[in-house]
C-alpha positions in Angstrom: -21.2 28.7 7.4 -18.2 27.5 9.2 -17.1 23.7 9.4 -14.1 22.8 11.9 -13.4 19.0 11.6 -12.2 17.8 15.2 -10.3 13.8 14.8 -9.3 11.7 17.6 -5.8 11.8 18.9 -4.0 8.7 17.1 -7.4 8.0 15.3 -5.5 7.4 12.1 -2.7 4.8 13.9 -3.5 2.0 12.6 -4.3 3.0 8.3 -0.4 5.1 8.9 -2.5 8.8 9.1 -0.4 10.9 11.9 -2.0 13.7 13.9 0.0 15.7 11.9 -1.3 14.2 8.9 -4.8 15.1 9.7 -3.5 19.0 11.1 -1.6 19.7 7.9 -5.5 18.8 6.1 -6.8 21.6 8.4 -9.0 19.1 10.9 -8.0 19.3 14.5 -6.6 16.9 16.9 -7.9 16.4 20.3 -9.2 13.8 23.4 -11.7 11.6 22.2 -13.9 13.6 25.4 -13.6 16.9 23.2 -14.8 15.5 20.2 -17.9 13.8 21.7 -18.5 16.9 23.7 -17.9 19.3 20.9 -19.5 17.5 18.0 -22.5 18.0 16.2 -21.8 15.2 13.8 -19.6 12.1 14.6 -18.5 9.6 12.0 -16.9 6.6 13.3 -15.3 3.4 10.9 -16.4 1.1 13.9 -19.6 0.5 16.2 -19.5 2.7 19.5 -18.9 1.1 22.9 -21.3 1.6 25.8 -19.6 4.3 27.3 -19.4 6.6 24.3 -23.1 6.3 23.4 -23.7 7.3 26.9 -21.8 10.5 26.4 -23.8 11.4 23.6 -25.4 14.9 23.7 -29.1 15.6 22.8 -29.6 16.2 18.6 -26.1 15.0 18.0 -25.7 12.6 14.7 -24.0 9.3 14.8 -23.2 8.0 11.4 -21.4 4.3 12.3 -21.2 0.9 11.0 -23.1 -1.4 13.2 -22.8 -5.1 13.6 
């Protein structure tokens, strides 16, 4: 079984995580599209807006915190 880890360009800004940060732990780094397209999982720190629950593919998981 194979597990690639795709993270949000800049996700890590704001706790001081670079992209490279997250590429020299073996995840990738890519559009925010990509990882809502590519993704079976998606973990998020914060509720999704609107648009990204929208873009939500059929049998993905959405593991969030909700207000």
């Amino acid at each position: 079984m194979s597990v690639r880890i795709l993270v949000e360009e800049n996700a890590g800004a704001r706790a001081w995580f670079s992209d490279a940060d997250y590429l020299s732990a073996g995840a990738e780094v890519t559009s925010k599209t990509e990882v809502l397209r590519q993704s079976q999982v998606l973990v998020r720190i914060n509720p999704p807006a609107q648009d990204e629950i929208d873009a939500l593919n059929k049998g993905q998981v959405l593991l969030a915190v909700l207000n």
